[in-house]
C-alpha positions in Angstrom: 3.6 -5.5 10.7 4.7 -6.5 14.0 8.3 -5.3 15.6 9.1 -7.3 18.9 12.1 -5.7 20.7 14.6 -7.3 22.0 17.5 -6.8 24.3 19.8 -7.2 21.4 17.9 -4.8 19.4 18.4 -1.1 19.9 15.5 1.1 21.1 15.6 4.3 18.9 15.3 3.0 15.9 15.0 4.7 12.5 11.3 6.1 11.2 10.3 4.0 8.6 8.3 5.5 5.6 5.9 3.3 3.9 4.8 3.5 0.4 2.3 1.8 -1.8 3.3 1.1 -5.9 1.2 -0.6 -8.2 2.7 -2.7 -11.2 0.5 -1.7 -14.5 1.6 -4.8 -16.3 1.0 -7.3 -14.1 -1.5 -5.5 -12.2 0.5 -6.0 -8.6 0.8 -3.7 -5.6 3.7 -3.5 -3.6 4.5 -2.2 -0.7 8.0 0.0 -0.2 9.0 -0.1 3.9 12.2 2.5 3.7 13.9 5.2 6.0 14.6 6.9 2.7 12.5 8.3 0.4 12.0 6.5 -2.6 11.2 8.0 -6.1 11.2 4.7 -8.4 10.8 1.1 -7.7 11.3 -1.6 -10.1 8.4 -4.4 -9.8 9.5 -7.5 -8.4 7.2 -9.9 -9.7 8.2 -8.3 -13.3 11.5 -7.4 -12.5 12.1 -5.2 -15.2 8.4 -3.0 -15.0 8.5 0.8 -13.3 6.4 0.9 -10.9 3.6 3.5 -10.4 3.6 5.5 -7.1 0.3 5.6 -5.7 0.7 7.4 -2.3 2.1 6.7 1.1 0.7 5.3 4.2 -0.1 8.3 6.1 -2.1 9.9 3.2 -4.2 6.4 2.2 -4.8 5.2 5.9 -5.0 8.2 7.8 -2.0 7.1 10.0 1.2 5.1 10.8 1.9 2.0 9.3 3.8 1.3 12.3 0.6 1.9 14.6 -1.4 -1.0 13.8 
């Protein structure tokens, strides 16, 4: 993920939190990019499946999505 600011674009903007779900029916993972926390997500491939949380960025990668 790459954000390019502008001068249109304000400079402090919200922390985002990233979170990684994973779709038993169809076997997906999804990624949740949200300034609040998030306790379900639906699947959208499925649209209707309940999504399984399996951690957030900081724990699974050791840092920042942001800091790539």
């Amino acid at each position: 993920m790459y954000n390019l600011v502008t001068r249109e674009s304000p400079t402090n903007r919200p922390q985002l939190n990233g979170t990684l779900w994973h779709c038993a029916r169809c076997n997906s993972f999804v990624t949740v990019h949200s300034v609040k926390r998030v306790d379900e997500a639906l699947c959208p491939v499925c649209a209707d499946a309940e999504l399984e949380f399996c951690g957030n960025f900081d724990s699974i990668l050791g840092g920042r999505f942001a800091d790539a």
